[in-house]
N, C-alpha and C positions, 0 to 999 in steps of 0.2 A: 942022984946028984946031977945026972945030966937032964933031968926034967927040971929041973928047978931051974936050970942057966937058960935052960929056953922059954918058961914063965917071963925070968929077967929081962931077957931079949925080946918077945913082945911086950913087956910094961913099957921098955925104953922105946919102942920105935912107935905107940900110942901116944907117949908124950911127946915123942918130937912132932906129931900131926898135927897135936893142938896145939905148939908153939907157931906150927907155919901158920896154921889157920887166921890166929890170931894176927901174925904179920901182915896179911893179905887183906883185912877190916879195913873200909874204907874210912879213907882221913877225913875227919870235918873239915867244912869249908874253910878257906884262908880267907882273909881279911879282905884279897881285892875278890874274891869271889862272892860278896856277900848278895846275896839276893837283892836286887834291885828295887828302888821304890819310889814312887809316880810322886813328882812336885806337883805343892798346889803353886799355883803361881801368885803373888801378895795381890792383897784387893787393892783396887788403882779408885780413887774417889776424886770427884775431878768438884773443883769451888763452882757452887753456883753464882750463875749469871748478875751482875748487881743490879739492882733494882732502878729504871732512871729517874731522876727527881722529877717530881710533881709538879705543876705549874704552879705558882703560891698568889700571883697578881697580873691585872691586866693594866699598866700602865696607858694614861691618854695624855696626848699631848697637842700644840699645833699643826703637827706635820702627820699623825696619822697614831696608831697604838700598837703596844709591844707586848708579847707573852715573856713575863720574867718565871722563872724554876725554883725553886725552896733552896738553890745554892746562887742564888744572884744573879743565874745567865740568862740573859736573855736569847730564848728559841728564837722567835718569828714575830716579824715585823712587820706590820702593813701601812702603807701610809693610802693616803686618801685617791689618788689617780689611779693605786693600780684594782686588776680588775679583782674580783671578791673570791673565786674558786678557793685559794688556797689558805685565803681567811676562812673562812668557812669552814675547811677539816680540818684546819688548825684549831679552831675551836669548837668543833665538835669531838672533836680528840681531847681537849684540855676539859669541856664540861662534863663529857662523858655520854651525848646523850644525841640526836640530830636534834635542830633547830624544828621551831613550827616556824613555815612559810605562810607570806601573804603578800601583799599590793597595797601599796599607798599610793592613793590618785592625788595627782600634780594638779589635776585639776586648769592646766594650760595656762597656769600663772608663771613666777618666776622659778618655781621648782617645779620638777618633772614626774613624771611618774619613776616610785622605786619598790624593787623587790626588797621584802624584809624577810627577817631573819632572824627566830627569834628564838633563845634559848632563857627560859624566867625571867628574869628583869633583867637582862642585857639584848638588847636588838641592835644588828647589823643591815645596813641599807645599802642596797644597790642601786646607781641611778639606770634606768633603761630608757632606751628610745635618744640616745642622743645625736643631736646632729652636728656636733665637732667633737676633736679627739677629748677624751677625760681629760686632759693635762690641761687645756681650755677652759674646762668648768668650773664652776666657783663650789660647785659639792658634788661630787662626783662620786661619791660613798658617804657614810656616815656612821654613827653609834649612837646609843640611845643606850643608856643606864639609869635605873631608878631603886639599886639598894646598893649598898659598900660592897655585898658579898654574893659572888650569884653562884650557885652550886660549890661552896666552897671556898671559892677564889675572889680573892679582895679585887677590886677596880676603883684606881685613884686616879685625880690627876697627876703631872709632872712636881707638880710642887707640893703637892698632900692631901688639898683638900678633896671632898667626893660627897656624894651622898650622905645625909646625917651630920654633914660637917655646919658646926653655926659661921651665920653670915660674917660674926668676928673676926673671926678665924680666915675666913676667904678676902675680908679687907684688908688683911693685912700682908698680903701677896703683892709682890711689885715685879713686873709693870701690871697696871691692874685698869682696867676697863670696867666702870658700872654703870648702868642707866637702869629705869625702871623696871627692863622684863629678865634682865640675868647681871653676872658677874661674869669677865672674861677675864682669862689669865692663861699662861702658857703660853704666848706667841711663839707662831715660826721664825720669825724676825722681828726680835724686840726692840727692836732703833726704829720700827715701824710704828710705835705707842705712843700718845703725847704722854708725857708735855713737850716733849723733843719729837719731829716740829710740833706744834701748839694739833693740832689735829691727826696728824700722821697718814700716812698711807695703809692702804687694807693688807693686812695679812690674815692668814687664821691663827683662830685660837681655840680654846675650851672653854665651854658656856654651861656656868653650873646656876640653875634658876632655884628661887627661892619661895618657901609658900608663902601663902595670903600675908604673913605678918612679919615677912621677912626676916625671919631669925634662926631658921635652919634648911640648908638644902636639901630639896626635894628631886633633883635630875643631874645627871651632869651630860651633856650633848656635846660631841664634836664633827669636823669641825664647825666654827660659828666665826664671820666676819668680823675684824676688828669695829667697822662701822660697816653701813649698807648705806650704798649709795644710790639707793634707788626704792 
């Protein structure tokens, strides 16, 4: 009997080891204990750049020509006194391409020697060698066009007509100068045109020449003397 109560007494004190033991089991993590974990941080995409419009036309007028953009504005202006630099990478920027240079001999007449500038059928002239200021000269730069479109980009006059354009078309432009080697149109000052006065005072204008049979324009040149007085 007394062997058996001491069996009893270690069965009991065996189980109570595994009950501590079991107490003593480490807790799973609590909720703020959770293991940590690395953010990505969200992808940031930033809009490209927009695109700036394109040059679409090169307006000529009496006082000099404009680059207009495929939204209506006009970039850059040159008018005929100032000097040509910034003409120049202006439109070597807008054809895409540099000009081919050259010399046009003046030959010591009434025009002078000019640097040309020439990007396909659109040439830019510089007058060189002068002996008063450009603002003095009666051409002091110039333009030379001989198709509507030169790499792309239309070149019209002020009022529409250009290259290709029929001579109908260019007669029907007012105030309007024509004698036998061109049509002028676009003045800088058109109260300068007759019939108001009957002959008028010189301003420039745009001078688009017509071929052998006069029925469609072959050039359009600026600027050009309402008349030549000399």
């Amino acid at each position: 009997m007394l062997k058996c109560m001491r069996m009893l007494r270690f069965a009991l004190i065996a189980l109570a080891a595994v009950a501590l033991a079991g107490c003593t089991a480490s807790a799973p993590p609590s909720a703020t204990q959770a293991p940590s974990q690395t953010e990505t941080p969200a992808a940031t995409s930033e809009a490209p750049e927009p695109a700036e419009p394109e040059i679409a036309e090169i307006v000529v007028d009496g006082t000099g020509f404009s680059l207009v953009d495929t939204e209506g504005t006009t970039t850059f202006t040159h008018l005929w006194a100032d000097e040509v630099d910034a003409a120049v990478a202006a439109l070597t920027d807008a054809f895409g391409a540099d000009p081919v240079t050259s010399v046009r001999d003046g030959s010591g007449g009434h025009y002078v020697d000019f640097d040309l500038y020439t990007w396909g059928e659109f040439t830019l002239g510089d007058a060189v060698g002068l002996e008063k200021p450009r603002t003095d000269y009666f051409l002091p730069s110039l333009v030379e066009v001989t198709a509507p479109e030169v790499e792309g980009i239309a070149v019209r006059s002020a009022s529409g007509p250009t290259v290709g354009s029929p001579t109908s078309e260019v007669a029907a432009v007012s105030p309007l100068v024509h004698d036998e080697a061109d049509y002028r149109i676009d003045p800088e000052d058109p109260s300068l045109i007759p019939p108001t006065p009957p002959r008028g005072d010189i301003t420039d204008m745009v001078g688009l020449r017509p071929d052998e049979s006069h029925t469609t324009i072959v050039m359009l040149t600026a600027p050009v003397l309402s008349y030549y007085p000399f």
